[in-house]
Every structure is written in C-alpha cells, then in structure tokens.
C-alpha positions as CSV (number, residue, x, y, z in Angstrom):
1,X,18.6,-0.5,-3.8
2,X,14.8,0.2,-4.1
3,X,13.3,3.2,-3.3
4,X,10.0,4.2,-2.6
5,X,8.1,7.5,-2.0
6,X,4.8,7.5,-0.9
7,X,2.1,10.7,-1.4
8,X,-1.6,10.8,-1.7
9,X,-2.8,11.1,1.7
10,X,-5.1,13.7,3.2
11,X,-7.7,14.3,5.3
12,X,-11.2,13.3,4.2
13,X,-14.6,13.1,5.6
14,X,-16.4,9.6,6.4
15,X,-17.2,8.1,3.4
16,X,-14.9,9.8,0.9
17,X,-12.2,8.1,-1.2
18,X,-8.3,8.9,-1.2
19,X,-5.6,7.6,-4.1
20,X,-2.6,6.7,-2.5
21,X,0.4,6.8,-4.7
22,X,3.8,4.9,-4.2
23,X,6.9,5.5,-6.4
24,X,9.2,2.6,-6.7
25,X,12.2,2.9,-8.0
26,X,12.5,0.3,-11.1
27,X,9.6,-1.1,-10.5
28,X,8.9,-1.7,-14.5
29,X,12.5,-3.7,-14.7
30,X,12.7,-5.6,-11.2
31,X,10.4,-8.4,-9.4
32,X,8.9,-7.1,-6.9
33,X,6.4,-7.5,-4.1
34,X,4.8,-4.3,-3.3
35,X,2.5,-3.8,-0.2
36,X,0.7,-1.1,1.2
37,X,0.4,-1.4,5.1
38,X,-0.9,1.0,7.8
39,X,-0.4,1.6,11.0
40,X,-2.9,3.7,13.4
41,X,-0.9,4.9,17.0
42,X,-0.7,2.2,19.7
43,X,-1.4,-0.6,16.9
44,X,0.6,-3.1,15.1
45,X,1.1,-2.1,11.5
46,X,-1.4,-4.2,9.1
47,X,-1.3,-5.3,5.8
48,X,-3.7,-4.2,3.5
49,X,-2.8,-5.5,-0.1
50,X,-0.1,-6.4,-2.6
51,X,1.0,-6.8,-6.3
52,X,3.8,-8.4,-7.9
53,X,5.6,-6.5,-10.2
54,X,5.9,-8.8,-13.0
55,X,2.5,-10.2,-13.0
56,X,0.0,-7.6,-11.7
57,X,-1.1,-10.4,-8.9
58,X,-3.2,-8.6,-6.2
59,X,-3.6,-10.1,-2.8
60,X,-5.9,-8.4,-0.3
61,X,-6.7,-8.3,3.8
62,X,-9.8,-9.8,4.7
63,X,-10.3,-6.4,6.7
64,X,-10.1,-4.1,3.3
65,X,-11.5,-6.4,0.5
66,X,-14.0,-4.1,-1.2
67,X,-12.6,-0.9,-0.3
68,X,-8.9,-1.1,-1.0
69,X,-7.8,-2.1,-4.5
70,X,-4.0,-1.9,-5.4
71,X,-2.8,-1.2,-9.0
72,X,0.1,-0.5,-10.6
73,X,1.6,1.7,-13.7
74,X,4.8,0.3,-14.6
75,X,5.9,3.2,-17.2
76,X,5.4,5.8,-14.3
77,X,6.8,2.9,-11.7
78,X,4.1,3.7,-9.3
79,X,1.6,1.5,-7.0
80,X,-1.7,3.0,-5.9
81,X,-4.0,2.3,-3.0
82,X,-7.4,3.3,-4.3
83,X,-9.5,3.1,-0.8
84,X,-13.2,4.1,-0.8
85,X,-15.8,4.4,1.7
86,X,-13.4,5.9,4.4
87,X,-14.1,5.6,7.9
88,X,-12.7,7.2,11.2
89,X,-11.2,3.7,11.9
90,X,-9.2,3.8,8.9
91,X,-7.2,7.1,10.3
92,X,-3.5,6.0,10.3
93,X,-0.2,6.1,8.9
94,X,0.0,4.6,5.4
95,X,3.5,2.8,3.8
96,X,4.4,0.8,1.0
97,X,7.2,-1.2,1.1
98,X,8.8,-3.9,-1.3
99,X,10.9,-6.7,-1.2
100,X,12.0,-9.4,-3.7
101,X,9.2,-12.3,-3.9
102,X,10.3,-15.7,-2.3
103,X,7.1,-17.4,-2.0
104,X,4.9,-18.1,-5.0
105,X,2.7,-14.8,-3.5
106,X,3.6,-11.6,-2.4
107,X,2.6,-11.9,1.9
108,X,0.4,-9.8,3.7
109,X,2.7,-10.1,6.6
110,X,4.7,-6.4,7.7
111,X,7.9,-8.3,8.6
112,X,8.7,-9.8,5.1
113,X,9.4,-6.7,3.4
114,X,12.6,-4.9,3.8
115,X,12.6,-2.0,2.2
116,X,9.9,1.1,3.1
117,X,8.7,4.2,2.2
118,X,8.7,6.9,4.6
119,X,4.4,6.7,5.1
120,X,2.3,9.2,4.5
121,X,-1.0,10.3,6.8
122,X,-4.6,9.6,6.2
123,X,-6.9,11.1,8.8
124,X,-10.6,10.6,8.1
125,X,-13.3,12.1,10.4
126,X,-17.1,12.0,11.0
C-alpha cells in the first residue's frame, strides 16, 4: 500500500513562492501517477499537475501552467509542487495523491486517484 506524506506549506505573502514536498512510499520502484490537487473551503478540489513515476511525464492545469511545476526525486521518493507568484486565490488545502496509471497519462481528474496524503495548508495574503 502507498503512502504519502505531504509538508511544505506555509503562509506567504502575495507574490512569494512555496516548495511543496510529497513523500511516496516506493515511488523509485513502482508506477505511479502522482498529482498534486487543492482544495480551498466551499470548493471542489482541483487538479493542478502530475508526473509519472517511471517516466518523469508532467501534465499541468490550464489554471496553474506557469506557476506550478511538478518534479520528482526518485532516490529521496519525493514529488514537489514548486508554485510561484502566489496569490490570495491560491489559499487552500494542498494533497498529493497517487494511483497506478491506466490511461497512457496520468489525469488531472480528483476522482481517479485512490490513495492521499493527509494535505497540508497554504494560506497566502495581500
């Protein structure tokens, strides 16, 4: 069973930057989709990127191409969630989560992945 921790968040003023990190267990020896989504109160929780384990194949959102850039370091078996240019809006709840890939791309979409981390809070203010 995967596991993930996630850690890296904070409080920031607008425009600063924040590394999100997310350990997965065996990330370097299984194939994975790993997302990192958010979710803000009263909203739907939203998709922001992914990578596949095994390839290092990044998909983004529309809504945080630019800012957001996923990465991985397989011999620490962590993904990280660079995002840049932070605004009040992006104040939310932040999760990774993985599941095994059964499309030829890792989705965007919260409902495909089964397995989450237990989030961890980025609150940015003006």
């Amino acid at each position: 069973q995967v596991q993930l921790v996630e850690s890296g968040g904070g409080s920031v003023l607008t425009g600063g930057s924040l590394r999100l990190s997310c350990e997965v267990s065996s990330l370097n020896s299984t194939n994975l989709c790993v997302g990192w989504f958010r979710q803000a109160p009263g909203q739907a929780r939203l998709g922001l990127a992914t990578i596949r384990s095994t390839t290092g194949q990044e998909d983004y959102a529309a809504s945080g191409k630019g800012r957001f850039t996923i990465s991985q370091d397989s011999a620490k078996n962590t993904v990280y969630l660079q995002a840049n240019n932070l605004e009040p809006a992006d104040s939310a709840m932040y999760y990774c989560a993985a599941n095994a890939p059964t499309w030829g791309y890792c989705p965007l979409a919260y409902f495909e992945y089964g397995t989450w981390g237990q989030g961890t809070q980025v609150t940015v203010s003006s």
